[in-house]
ZADREN-894921 format. One line per field, with one value per residue (C-alpha): x, y, z; residue in one letter; residue number from 1. Coordinates in steps of 0.05 Angstrom, whole numbers. Example, Ala and Ser with C-alpha at 12.3 -4.5 7.8 and 13.67 -1.06 7.14 Angstrom:
# ZADREN-894921
x c(246	273);
y c(-90	-21);
z c(156	143);
residuo c(a	s);
num c(1	2);
END
This chain:
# ZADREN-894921
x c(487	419	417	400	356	408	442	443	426	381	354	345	285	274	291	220	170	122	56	91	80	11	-8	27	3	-68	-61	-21	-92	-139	-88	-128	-110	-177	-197	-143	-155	-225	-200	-154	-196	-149	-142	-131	-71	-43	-39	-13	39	61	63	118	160	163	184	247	259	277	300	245	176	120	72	52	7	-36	-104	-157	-123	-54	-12	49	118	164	180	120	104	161	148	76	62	115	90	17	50	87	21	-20	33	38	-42	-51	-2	-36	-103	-77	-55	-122	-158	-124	-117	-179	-185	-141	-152	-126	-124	-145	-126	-186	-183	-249	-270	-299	-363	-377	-338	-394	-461	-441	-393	-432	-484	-432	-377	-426	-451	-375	-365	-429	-399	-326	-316	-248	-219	-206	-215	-189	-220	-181	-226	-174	-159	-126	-63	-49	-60	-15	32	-9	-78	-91	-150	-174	-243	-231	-268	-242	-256	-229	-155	-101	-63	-12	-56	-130	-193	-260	-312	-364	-412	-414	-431	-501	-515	-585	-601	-628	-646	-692	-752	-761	-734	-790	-840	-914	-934	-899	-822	-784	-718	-686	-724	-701	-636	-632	-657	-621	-548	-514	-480	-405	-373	-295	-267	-191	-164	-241	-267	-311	-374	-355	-413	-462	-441	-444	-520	-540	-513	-548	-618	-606	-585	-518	-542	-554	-502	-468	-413	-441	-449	-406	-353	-343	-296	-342	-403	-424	-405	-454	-511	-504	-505	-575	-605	-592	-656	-613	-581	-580	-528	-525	-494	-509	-575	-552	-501	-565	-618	-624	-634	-687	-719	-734	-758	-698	-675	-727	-703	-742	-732	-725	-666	-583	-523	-479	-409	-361	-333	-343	-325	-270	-236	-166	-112	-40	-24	25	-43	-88	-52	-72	-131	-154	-151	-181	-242	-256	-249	-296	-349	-345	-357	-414	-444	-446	-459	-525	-518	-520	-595	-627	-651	-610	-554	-551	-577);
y c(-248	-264	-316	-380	-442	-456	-397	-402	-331	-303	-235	-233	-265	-248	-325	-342	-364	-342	-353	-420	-431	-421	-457	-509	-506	-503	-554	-598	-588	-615	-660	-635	-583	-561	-556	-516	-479	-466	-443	-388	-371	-378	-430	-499	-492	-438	-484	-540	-491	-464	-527	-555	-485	-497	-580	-558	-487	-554	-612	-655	-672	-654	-696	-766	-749	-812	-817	-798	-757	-720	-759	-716	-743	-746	-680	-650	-675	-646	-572	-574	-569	-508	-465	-474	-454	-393	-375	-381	-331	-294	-284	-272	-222	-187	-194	-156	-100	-96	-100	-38	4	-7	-48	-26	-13	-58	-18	-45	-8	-29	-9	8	12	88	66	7	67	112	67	6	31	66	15	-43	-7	22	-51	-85	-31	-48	-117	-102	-43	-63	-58	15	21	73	66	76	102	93	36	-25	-17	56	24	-28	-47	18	-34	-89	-121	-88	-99	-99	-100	-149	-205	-277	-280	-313	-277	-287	-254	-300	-274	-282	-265	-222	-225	-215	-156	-162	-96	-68	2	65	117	178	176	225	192	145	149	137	68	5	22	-18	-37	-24	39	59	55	84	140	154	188	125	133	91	81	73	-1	-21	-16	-30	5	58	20	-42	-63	-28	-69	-133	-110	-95	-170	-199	-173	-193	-128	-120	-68	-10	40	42	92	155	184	206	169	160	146	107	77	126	182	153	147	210	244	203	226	290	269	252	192	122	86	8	-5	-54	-32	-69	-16	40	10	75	121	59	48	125	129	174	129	67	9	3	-65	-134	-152	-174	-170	-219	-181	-229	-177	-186	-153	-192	-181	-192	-213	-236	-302	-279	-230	-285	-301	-225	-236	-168	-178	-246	-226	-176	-222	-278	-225	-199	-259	-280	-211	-215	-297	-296	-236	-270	-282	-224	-164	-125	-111	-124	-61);
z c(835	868	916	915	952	1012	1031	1106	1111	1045	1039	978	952	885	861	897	846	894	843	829	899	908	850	882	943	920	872	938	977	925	891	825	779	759	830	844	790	810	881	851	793	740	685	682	646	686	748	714	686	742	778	719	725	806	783	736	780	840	792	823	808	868	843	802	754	761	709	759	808	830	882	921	909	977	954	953	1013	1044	1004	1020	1099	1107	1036	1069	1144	1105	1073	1139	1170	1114	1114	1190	1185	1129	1168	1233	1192	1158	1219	1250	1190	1150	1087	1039	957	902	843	768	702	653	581	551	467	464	453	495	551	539	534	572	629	671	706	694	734	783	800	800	855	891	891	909	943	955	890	863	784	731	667	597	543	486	438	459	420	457	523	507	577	617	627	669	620	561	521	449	389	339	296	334	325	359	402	460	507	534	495	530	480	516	454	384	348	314	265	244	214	270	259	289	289	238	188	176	124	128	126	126	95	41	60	-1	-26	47	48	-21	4	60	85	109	169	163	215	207	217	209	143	114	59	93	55	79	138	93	35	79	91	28	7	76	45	-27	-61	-66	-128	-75	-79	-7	-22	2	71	128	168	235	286	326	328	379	340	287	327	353	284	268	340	306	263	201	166	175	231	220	294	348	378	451	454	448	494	529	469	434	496	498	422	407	360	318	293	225	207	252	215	243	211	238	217	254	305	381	439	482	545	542	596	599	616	668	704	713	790	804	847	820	749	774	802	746	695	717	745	676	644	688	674	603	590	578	528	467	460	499	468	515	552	624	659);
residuo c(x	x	x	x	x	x	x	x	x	x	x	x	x	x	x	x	x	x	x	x	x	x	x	x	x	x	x	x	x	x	x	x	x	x	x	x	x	x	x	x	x	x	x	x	x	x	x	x	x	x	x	x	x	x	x	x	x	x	x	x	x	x	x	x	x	x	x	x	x	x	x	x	x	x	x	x	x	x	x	x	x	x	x	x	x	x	x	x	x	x	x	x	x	x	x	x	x	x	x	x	x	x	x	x	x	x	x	x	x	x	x	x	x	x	x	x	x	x	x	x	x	x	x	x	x	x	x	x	x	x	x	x	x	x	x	x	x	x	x	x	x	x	x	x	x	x	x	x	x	x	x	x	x	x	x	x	x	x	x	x	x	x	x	x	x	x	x	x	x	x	x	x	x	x	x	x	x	x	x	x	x	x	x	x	x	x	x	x	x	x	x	x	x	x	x	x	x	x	x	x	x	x	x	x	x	x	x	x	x	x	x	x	x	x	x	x	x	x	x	x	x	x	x	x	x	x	x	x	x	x	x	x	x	x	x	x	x	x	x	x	x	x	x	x	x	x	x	x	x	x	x	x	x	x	x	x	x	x	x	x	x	x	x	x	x	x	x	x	x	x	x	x	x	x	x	x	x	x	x	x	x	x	x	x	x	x	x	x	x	x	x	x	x	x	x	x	x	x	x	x	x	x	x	x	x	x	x	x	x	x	x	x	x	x	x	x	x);
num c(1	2	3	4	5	6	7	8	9	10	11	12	13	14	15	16	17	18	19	20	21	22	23	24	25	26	27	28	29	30	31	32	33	34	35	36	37	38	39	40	41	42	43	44	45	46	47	48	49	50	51	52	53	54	55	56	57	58	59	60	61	62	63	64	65	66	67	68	69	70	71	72	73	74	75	76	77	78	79	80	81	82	83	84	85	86	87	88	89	90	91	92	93	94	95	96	97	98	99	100	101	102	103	104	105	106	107	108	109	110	111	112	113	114	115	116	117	118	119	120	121	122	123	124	125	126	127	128	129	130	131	132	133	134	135	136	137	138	139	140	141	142	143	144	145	146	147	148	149	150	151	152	153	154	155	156	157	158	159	160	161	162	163	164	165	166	167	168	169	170	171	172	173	174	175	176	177	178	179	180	181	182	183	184	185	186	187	188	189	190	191	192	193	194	195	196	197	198	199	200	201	202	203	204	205	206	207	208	209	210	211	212	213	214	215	216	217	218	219	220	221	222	223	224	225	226	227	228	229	230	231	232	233	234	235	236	237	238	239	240	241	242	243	244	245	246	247	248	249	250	251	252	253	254	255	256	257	258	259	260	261	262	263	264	265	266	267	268	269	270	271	272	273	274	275	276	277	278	279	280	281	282	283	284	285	286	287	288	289	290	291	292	293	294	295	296	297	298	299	300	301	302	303	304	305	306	307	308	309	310	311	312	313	314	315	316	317);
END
C-alpha cells in the first residue's frame, strides 16, 4: 500500500504528482496559465490540466479562476512558497553535482519516415546539436507504427487525423514529376505526351492503389484519360528517386525532400506544376511527454525550424 499525504515518516514517494507540481508552481508564479505555459514550454491545456489533477489529487481548489487573471486560494498559498523552496533545493542540488562532474546527457529517441531520415536528417540534426549539445539523440529510421512505445517523438507522414497523441504539422506534401536529366526531349515538352511516354515511378502509399498520386496528377492537369497503371513501385519516395537518378522513369515526389540532387542537376523538374495530395509531415508527442524538458525543447526547435516551410522553395539547409 503506498503511502499517503501525512505519514509522519514517508519514504515512499511515488503518490507525488511531481509534474502536477511544477505546473502548479509555475502557473502559482504568473497566476496565468498561458504564461506558465510559455515558461515550461508545453501547452496551454497541459498546465491547466495538471493544475485540476493536483486540485482533486488534494480535495481543494489552489486557485479562483477569475476572467482576467488566476488568483491563489488560502491553499495555494499555503502549497506554493514550500513546492518553489523544494524546487530551489531540489535545483541547487542538481547544480553542485553538475558543476563537479560535468554536464550530463539527456537522451531523446526520435523516430524518423525513411525518407525524410535520409534527405532531411542530416543538417537538421547536425544543427539541433550545434544548439544543444546537452541533449544526446538516437535516431529511428522505421515507420511510426514499429516504433510505437520505443520513441520519444516521431515524424510521420499522414493525411490530418485525430489522434490521442499532439500533431504539429511540419508542412504539407506538395508533388511534381523529376526526373534525370536525360530524360528530356528537345525543346519545350508536353505534359501529357510526357508522361505518356514515360516509366512512372509509384511510390507505395497505405492501402492506395499503386496508381493512385499519379492518377491524382493526371486529374490535377485535366487528363484523367492517361493511362497511369504501369511502372514500378516503391517503398519510398527515396527509393523512387533513386531509380530515376539512374537516368530512367518518371518519380512524382516532393522536390523539397531532393534539393541536393536538383540543385546539382542530377535530377530536373520539367514542369512548374504542385500536386497538393493532402499528406504532411507531423511530429507527434504524447500528452503525458510534453513536461519532458527534452522532448520539450525538440519539439518547439522543430517547429520553429520548419515554420516558414510552407512557401519556400526549399527546405531549411
Amino acid at each position: 500500500m503506498k503511502a499517503r499525504p501525512g505519514s509522519k515518516r514517508n519514504m515512499d514517494r511515488q503518490w507525488l504528482p511531481l509534474n502536477a507540481l511544477r505546473a502548479f508552481e509555475a502557473a502559482g508564479q504568473h497566476l496565468s496559465f498561458t504564461s506558465a505555459a510559455n515558461s515550461l514550454t508545453v501547452a496551454q491545456s497541459a498546465v491547466s490540466r495538471h493544475v485540476i489533477v493536483l486540485e482533486k489529487f488534494l480535495g481543494t481548489a489552489l486557485f479562483e479562476r477569475r476572467p482576467q487573471q488566476l488568483a491563489l486560494t488560502d491553499a495555494g498559498r499555503h502549497l506554493l512558497p514550500v513546492v518553489t523552496k523544494s524546487f530551489d533545493r531540489i535545483d541547487q542540488a542538481l547544480g553542485e553535482i553538475v558543476a563537479e562532474r560535468g554536464t550530463p546527457k539527456r537522451g531523446l529517441r526520435v523516430s524518423l519516415p525513411p525518407t525524410f531520415a535520409h534527405q532531411l536528417a542530416i543538417p537538421i540534426l547536425r544543427d539541433f546539436r550545434a544548439e544543444r549539445p546537452e541533449l544526446a539523440l538516437e535516431i529511428v529510421s522505421k515507420p511510426a507504427g514499429e516504433a510505437e512505445g520505443e520513441v520519444d517523438l516521431a515524424i510521420v507522414y499522414s493525411e490530418p487525423r485525430v489522434t490521442d497523441n499532439i500533431l504539429d504539422l511540419l508542412w504539407m506534401e506538395r508533388l511534381t514529376i523529376l526526373c534525370s536529366p536525360a530524360m528530356l526531349p528537345s525543346g519545350t515538352p508536353d505534359i501529357a505526351d510526357f508522361v505518356a511516354g514515360g516509366d512512372l515511378l509509384h511510390v507505395k502509399l497505405d492501402d492506395r492503389p499503386r496508381h493512385h498520386m499519379w492518377e491524382l496528377f493526371t486529374r490535377s492537369i485535366g487528363r484523367p484519360d492517361l493511362p497511369v497503371g504501369r511502372g514500378l513501385v516503391f517503398d519510398t519516395a527515396q527509393l523512387a528517386a533513386q531509380y530515376a537518378l539512374s537516368g530512367d522513369g518518371l518519380a512524382l515526389v516532393d522536390p523539397l525532400l531532393f534539393r541536393d540532387e536538383i540543385a546539382a542537376g542530377r535530377l530536373v523538374q520539367p514542369f512548374d506544376l504542385r500536386l497538393a495530395n493532402g499528406y504532411g509531415y507531423y511530429l507527434t508527442t504524447s500528452p503525458e511527454d510534453l513536461d519532458n524538458e527534452a522532448v520539450a525543447l525538440f519539439r518547439s526547435w522543430l517547429i520553429r525550424r520548419f515554420s516558414a516551410l510552407e512557401n519556400a522553395a526549399s527546405p531549411p539547409a
